[in-house]
KEDREN-81119 format. One record per residue: residue in one letter; x, y, z of N, C-alpha, C in turn. Coordinates in pm, whole numbers, plus 50000, padded with zeros to 5 digits. Layout:
N
AXYZXYZXYZ;...
REM end
This chain:
482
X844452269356952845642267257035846862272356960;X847612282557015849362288356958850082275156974;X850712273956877851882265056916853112270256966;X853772268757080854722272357143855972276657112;X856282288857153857812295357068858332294257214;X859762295657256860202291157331861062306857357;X860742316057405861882327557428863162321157508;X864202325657413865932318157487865942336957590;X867162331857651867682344257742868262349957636;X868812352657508869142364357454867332370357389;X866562368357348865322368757304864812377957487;X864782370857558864492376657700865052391757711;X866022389057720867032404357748866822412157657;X866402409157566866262417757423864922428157446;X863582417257505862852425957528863112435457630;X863692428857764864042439957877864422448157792;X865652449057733866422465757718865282474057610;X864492466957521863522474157512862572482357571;X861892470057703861262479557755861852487757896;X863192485657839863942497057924863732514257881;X863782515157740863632524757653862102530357653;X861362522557686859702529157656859712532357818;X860172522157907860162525358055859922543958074;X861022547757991861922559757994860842570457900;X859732565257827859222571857754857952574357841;X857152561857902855922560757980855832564358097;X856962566458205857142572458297856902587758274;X857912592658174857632605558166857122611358100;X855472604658109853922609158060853562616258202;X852622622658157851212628258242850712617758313;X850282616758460849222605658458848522606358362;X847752615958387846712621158260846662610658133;X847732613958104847992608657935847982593657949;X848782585958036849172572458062847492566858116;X846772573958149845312566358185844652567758074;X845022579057938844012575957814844672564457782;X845632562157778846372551757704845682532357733;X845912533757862845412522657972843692521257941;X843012532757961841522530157867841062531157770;X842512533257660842402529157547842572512457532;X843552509157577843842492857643842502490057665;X842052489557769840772487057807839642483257706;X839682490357644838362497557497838502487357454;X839972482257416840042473557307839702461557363;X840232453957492839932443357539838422441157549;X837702452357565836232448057595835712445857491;X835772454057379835552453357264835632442257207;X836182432657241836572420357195836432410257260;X835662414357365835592403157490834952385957446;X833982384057388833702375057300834942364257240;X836072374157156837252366157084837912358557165;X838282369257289839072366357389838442350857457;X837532350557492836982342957562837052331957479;X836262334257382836922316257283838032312257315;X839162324157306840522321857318841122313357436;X840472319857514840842311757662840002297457692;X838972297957615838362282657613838982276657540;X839382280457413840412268857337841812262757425;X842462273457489843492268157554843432259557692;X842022260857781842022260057897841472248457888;X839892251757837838952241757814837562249757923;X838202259157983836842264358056835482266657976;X833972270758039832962270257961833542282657923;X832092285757845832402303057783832362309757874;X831012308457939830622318858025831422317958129;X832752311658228833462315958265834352323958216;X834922321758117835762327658068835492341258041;X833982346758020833782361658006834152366258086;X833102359458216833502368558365835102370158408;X835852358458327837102362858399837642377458288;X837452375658190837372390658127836752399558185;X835932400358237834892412458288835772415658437;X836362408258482836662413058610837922421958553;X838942413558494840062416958474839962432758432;X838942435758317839002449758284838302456358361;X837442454758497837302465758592838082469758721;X839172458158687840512460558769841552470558663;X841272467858563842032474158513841872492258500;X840532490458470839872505358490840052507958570;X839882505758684840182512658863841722513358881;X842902509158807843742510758833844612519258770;X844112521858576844182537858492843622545558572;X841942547758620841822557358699842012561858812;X842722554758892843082561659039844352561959066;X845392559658941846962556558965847062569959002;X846842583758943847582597358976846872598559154;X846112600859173845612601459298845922592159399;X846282582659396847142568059520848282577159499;X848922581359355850312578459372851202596459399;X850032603459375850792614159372851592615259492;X852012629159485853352635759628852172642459730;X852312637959843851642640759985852602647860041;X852362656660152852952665060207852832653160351;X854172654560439853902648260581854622654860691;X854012652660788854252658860902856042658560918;X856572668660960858102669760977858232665161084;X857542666761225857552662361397858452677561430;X858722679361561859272687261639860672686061610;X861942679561607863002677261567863532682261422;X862782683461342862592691161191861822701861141;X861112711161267860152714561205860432725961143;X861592733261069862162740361014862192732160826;X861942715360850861682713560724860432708060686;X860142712660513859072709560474858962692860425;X857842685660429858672671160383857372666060349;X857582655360225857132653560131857472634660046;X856482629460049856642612459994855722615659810;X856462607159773855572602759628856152589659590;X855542585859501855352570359477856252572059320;X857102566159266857712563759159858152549559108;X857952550758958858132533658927859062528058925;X858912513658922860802507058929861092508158812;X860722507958677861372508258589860272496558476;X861042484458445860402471958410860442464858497;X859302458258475858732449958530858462433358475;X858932421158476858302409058451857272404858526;X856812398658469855262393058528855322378458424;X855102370958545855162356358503853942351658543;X852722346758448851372341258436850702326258449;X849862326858504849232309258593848622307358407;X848052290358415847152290958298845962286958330;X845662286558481844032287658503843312300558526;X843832311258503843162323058457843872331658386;X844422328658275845322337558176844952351758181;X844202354558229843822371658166843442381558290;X842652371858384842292380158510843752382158599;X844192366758620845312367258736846592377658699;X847092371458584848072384258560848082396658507;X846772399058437846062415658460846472421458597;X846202410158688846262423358813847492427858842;X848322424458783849632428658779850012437358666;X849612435658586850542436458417849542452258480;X848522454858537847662468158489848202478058588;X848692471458730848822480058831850222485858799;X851342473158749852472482458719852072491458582;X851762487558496851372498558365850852513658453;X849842510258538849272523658558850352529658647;X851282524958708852192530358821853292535958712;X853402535158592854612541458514855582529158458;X855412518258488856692510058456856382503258332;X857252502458207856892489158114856972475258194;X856232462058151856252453358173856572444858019;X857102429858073857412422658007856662409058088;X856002405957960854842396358034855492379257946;X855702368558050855532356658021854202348558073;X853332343057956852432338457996852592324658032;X851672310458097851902299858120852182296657972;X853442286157978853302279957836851852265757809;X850862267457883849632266157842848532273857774;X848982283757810848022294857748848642307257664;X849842304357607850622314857494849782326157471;X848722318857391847662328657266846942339757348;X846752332857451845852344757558847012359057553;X848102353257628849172362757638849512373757529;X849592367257375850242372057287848932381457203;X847362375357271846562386057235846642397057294;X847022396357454847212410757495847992421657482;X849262408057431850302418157332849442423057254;X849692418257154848852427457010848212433657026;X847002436857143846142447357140846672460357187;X847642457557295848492468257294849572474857176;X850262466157124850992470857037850042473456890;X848912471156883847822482856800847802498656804;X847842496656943847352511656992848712523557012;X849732515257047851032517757043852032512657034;X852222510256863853092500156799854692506956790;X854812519556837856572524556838856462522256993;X856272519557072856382524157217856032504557292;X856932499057320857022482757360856802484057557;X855982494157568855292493057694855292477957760;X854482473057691853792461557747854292449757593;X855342442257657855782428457564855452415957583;X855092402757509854872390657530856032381057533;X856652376857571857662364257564856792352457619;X857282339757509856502328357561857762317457567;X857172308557661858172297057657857552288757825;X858622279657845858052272257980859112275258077;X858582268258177860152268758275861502278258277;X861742278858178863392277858099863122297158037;X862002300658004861742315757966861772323558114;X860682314358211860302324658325861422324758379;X862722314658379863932316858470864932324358417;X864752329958303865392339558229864972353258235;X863772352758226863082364758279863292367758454;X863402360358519863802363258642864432365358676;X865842362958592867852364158617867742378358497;X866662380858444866842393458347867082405458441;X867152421958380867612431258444866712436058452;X865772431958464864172439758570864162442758706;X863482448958691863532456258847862172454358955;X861652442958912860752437358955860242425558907;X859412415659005859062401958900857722400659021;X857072400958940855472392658983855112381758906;X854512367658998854682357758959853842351259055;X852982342458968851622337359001852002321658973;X851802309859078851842294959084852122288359180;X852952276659181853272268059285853802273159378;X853892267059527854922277759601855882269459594;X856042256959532857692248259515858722260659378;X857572261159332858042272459202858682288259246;X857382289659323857812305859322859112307459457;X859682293459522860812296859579861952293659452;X861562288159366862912286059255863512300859196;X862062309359122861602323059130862302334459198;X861992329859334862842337659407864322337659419;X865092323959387865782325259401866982327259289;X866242327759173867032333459083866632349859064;X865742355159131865462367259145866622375359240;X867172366859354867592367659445869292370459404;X869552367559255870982367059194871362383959208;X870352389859149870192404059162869802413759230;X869322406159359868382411759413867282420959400;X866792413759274865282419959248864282414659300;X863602424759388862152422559461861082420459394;X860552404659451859132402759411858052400259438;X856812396259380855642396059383855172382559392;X854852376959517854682361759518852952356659493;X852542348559431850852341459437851172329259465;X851162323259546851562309359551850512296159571;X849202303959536848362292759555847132290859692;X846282284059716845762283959819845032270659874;X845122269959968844092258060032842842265460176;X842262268560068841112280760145839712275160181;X839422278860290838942274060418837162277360412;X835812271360436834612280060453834512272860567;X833652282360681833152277260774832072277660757;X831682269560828829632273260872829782270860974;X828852280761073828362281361162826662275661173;X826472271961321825652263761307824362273661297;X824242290161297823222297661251823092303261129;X824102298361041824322296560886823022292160793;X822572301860717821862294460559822902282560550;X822062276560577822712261960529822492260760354;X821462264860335821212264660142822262272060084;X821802283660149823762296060046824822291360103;X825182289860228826502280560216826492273260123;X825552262160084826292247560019826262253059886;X825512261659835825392269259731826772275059677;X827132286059758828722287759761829902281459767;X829542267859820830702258959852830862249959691;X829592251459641829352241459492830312253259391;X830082265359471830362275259340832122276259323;X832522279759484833922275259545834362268659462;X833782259059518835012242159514834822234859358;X833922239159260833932230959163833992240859020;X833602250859055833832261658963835552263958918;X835602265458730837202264458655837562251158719;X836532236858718836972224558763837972224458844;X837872239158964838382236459119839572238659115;X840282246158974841772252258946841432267059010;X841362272359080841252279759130841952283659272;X843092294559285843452293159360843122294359506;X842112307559473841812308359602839812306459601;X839612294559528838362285159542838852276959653;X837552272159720837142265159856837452252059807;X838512246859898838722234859887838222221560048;X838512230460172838212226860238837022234960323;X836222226860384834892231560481834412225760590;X834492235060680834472232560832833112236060885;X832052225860932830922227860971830302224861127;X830052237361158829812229261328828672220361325;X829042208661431828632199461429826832196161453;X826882208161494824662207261500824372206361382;X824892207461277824352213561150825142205961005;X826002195461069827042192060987826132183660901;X825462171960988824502162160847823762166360736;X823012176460802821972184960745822672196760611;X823572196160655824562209860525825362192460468;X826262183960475826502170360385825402167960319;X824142166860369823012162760262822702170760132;X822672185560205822222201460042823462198460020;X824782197660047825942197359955825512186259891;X825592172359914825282163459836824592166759694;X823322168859757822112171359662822862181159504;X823312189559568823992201459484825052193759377;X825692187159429827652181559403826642166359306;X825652162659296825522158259220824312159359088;X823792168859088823332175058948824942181258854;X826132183658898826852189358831827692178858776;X827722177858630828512170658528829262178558438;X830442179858436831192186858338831572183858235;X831792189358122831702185658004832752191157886;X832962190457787833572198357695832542212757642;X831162206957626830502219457575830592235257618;X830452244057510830512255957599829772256757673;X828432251857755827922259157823828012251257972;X829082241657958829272231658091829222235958206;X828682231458305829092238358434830632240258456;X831392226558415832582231358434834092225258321;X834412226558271835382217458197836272208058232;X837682205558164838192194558204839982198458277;X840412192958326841762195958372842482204558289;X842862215658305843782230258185845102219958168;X845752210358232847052206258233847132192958213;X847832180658201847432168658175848352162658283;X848812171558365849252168558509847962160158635;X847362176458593846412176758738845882170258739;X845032161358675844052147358739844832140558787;X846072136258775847162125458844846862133458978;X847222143958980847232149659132846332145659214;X845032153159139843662150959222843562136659273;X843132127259143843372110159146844082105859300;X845462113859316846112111659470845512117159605;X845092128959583844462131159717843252124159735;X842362120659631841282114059662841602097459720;X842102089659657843202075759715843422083159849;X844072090359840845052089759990844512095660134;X842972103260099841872101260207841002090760216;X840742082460101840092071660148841222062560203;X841962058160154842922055560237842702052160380;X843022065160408843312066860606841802073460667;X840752072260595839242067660651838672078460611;X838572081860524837602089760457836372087860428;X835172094060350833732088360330833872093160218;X833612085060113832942092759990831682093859997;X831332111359980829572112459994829302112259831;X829822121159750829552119059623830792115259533;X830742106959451832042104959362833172099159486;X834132094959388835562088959441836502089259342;X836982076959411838392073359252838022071059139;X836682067859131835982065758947835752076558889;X835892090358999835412099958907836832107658835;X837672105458874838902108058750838532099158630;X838352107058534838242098558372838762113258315;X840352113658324840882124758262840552125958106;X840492135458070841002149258166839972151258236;X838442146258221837402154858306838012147058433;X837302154958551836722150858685835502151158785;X834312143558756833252143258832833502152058963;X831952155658991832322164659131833082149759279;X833292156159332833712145959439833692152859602;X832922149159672832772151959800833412143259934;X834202145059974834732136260069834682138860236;X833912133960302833912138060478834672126860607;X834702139660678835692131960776837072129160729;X837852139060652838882135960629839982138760755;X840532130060751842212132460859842622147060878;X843242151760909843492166560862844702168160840;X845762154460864847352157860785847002147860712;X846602142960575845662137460452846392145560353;X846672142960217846742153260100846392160660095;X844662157960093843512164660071843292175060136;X843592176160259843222186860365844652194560337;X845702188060375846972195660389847812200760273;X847232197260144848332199760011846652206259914;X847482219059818846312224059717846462214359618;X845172207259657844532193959547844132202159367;X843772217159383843392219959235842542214159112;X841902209459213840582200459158838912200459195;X838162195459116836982193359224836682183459267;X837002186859416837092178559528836732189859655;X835972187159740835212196659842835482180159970;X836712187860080836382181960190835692189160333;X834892176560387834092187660429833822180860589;X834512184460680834592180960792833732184360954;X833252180461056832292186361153833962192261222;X833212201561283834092209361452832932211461555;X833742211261664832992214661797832482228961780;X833512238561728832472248961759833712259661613;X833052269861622833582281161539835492284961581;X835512282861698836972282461700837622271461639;X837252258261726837132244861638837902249361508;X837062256361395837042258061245838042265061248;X838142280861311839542282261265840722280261310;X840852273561422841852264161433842242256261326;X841572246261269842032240161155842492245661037;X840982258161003841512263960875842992271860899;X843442274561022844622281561041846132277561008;X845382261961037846752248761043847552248660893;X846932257160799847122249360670848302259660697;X849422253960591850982258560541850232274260435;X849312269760400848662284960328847982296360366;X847692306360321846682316160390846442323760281;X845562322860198845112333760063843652336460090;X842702331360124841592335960134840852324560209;X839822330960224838672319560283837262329460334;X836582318160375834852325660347833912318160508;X833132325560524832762323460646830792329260613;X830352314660699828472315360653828062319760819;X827412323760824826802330060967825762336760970;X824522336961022823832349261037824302362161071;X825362362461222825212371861300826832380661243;X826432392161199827632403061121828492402961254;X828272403061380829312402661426830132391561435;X829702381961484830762369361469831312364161298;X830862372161216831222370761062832462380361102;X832462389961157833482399061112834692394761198;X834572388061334834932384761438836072371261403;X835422365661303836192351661232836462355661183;X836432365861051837232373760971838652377161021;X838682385961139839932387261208840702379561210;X839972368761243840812357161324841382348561219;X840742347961165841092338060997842842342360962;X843182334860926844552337460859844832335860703;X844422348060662844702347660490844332362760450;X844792364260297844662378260285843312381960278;X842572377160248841292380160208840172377660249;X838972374860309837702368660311836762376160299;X835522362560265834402368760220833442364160361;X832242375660368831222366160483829832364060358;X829422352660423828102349960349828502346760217;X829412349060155829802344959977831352341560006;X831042335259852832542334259850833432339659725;X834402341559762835412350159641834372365659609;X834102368859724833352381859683833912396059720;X835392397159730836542403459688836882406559563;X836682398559499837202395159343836842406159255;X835672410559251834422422659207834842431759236;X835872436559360835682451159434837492455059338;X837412462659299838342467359269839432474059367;X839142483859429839772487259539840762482659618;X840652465559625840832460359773841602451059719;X842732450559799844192447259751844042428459767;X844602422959693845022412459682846052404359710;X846302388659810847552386859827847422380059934;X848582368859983848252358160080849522362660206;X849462351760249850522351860369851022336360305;X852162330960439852872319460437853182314960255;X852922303160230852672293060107852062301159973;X851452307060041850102316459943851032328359920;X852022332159966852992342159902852882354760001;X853522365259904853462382160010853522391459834;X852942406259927852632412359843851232409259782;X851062423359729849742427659737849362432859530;X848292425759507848352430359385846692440959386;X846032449059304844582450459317845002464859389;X844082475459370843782482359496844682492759476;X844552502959617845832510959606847142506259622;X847042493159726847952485959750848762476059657;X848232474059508848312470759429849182482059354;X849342494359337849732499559302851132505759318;X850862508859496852172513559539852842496059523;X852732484159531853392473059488854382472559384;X854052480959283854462483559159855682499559173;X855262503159295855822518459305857422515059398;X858172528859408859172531959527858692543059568;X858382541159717858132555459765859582566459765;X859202578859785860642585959711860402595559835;X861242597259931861192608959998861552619859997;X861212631260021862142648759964861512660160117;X862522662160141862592673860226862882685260181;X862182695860169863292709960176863152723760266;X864612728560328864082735460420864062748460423;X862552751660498861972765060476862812774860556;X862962775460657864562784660748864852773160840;X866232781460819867262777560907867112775161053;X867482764561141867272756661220867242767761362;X866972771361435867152780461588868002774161661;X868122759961695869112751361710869492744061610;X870892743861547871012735861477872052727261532;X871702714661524872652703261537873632692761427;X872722695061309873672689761191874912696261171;X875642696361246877082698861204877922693761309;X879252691161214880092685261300880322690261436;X880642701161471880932708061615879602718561639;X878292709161696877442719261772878202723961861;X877392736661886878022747362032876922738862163;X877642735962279877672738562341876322740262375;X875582749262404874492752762433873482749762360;X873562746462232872352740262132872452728162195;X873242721262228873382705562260872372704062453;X872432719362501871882711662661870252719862623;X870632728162536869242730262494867922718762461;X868602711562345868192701562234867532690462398;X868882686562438868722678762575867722679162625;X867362696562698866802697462795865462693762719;X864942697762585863562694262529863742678262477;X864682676862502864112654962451863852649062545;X864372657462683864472650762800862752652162868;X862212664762828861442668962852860152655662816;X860492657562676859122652362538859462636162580;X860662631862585860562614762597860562612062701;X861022615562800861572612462929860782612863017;X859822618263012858592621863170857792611563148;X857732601763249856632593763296854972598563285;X855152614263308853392615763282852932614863166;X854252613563043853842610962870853662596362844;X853042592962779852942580262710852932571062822;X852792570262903852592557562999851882543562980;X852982532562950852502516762943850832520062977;X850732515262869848842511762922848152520462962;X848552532262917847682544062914846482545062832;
REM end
């Protein structure tokens, strides 16, 4: 465990205007060059994947073997995002339309400059990778604050960068709590991505908002599985164990709530049961799951569990005995209320509520209700009504048949609606996130009609007329509901 240095706002600003200066150096690389660089980054993180991972178990308390995979993802996001930055981002040629077609015209993607990136501490390395890599590969230095739970994670990724390129402050660490990230947010960056609470990331915003620098919201999730009643009932509950109790249920966009139609609801409570109680978490590395990352969150959990039994809940497995912080026994709760803590607020624990509906709308009706929308997962036999709830679902992401099985694909952009935030991290969309599109025209001859000038003649003007009148104006074009 680092013991905590506290970056003040002159320490803050200090790094900005630094990586104002490399901004100015890394931009005007080659893609080319800026992707050896990035899988040189890479090299080293994997290379070390082992250290790292202790690292993040010392601070978190996760097993090992989570902690790899969250390494393993992070650097094949990272790879997909050195290798495909020149190709997302290069200059495209685009259509001029009829009104211009005397000019040639042309978009490309360019960076803001620096970038802050403010880090969760239930996945130090994956969650704000997907940021810290997409702006790196888009051209911009970043200045990274990690959770002041997890410093060491942070300040290793410093160092491995500043190994590889120790004159050039690309990529900087500042640590501290509260009091750093709101300094970093009132700093002169030209962007802020920022992963946590959504009580937080409106504070975030609104000291972002002094300057009007645009940002990057994660705000958390209260994410939804359905089953349908022609559902593997075994891989559902399978997935729902993996969901909801896996990183002891700190997970943002892990399954917290589950909606089961009602033919099938006893029969899937029982394999969940069965499942939710072989799992005991532990300190050891090889636990299924560890103990609370914060010495907050069991108070939390502790409340939503009270406050559905409460107002008529069932405990199927575990209850209020299973808080013995920091651990937390699995805990299964059915028939919860649906304006409850539990259902309506991200509990960040393991705790799986798990409720019957009349039917598949039923489900996403409810799952819709929540103030959040980041992901959610849907069990079904039939690919069409999987894809069909997919639509309908409200969140950035879902999986059918699994869950969090987005996470793996590099490609495919990341990012919630409402509570759960905006903006897109991952992907190409991940990239241009990090970008300004830049527009450029230039023209090949001179106009046959030209109208840009103060005193058109006359006749360019009933000309121009007679063809807009023509192209917009006729009922046999574009017709409502054609």
């Amino acid at each position: 465990m680092v013991s905590l240095h506290r970056s003040d706002v002159t320490a803050v600003d200090a790094a900005v205007t630094r990586a104002r200066a490399a901004a100015s150096w890394w931009s005007g690389l080659d893609a080319r060059r800026r992707a050896r660089h990035l899988l040189a980054f890479k090299a080293a993180i994997a290379g070390r994947i082992d250290e790292l991972a202790e690292l993040i178990r010392a601070e978190t308390g996760k097993p090992i073997a989570g902690a790899q995979l969250e390494v393993m993802l992070a650097v094949e996001h990272l790879d997909w995002a050195a290798r495909n930055a020149r190709k997302v981002l290069r200059r495209r040629s685009v259509p001029s339309g009829p009104l211009a077609f005397n000019q040639a015209s042309s978009v490309r993607y360019v960076p803001y400059g620096v970038v802050g990136v403010i880090g969760p501490w239930n996945y130090p390395v994956y969650t704000p990778m997907g940021s810290i890599a997409h702006a790196l590969a888009a051209g911009n230095a970043v200045v990274f604050k990690p959770s002041e739970y997890t410093p060491g994670v942070g300040l290793w990724l410093g160092q491995r960068w500043a190994e590889l390129l120790p004159e050039q402050p690309v990529l900087q660490v500042v640590t501290g709590d509260g009091g750093t990230g709101a300094a970093l947010s009132r700093a002169a960056v030209d962007k802020v991505a920022f992963t946590g609470s959504a009580a937080t990331a409106r504070k975030v915003m609104a000291a972002c908002a002094e300057r009007l620098t645009p940002v990057v919201i994660e705000g958390g999730g209260k994410d939804a599985l359905i089953v349908a009643a022609d559902a593997d009932l075994d891989a559902a509950a399978a997935a729902a164990v993996f969901g909801g109790l896996g990183n002891a249920g700190q997970t943002c966009a892990g399954v917290e709530r589950v909606y089961v139609e009602r033919a099938v609801y006893e029969p899937f409570v029982a394999k969940l049961a069965a499942l939710m109680r072989d799992v005991k978490p532990g300190a050891e590395p090889n636990a299924p799951y560890g103990p609370m990352s914060t010495p907050a969150q069991a108070g939390i959990v502790q409340r939503h569990i009270d406050d559905a039994i409460a107002v008529g809940a069932r405990a199927v497995v575990g209850g209020p005995e299973s808080v013995r912080a920091p651990f937390v026994d699995p805990v299964l709760l059915a028939g919860v209320p649906e304006d409850s803590a539990a259902v309506a607020e991200e509990t960040f624990g393991p705790v799986l509520v798990v409720n019957p509906v009349a039917d598949t709308d039923d489900a996403l009706r409810r799952a819709n209700a929540s103030a959040y929308g980041l992901s959610g997962s849907i069990f079904t036999r039939s690919r069409a009504r999987g894809l069909a709830l997919a639509a309908g679902l409200r969140a950035g992401a879902v999986s059918v048949n699994s869950v969090l099985g987005y996470a793996g694909v590099p490609s495919l952009p990341f990012g919630g609606v409402g509570d759960s935030g905006f903006g897109r991290v991952h992907g190409a969309d991940g990239l241009r996130e990090f970008s300004r599109p830049k527009s450029v025209t230039w023209q090949r001859f001179k106009p046959p009609i030209d109208l840009m000038t103060l005193r058109p003649a006359a006749s360019a003007m009933r000309r121009s007329l007679a063809l807009f009148r023509l192209r917009h104006g006729s009922r046999r074009r574009g017709r409502p509901g054609a």
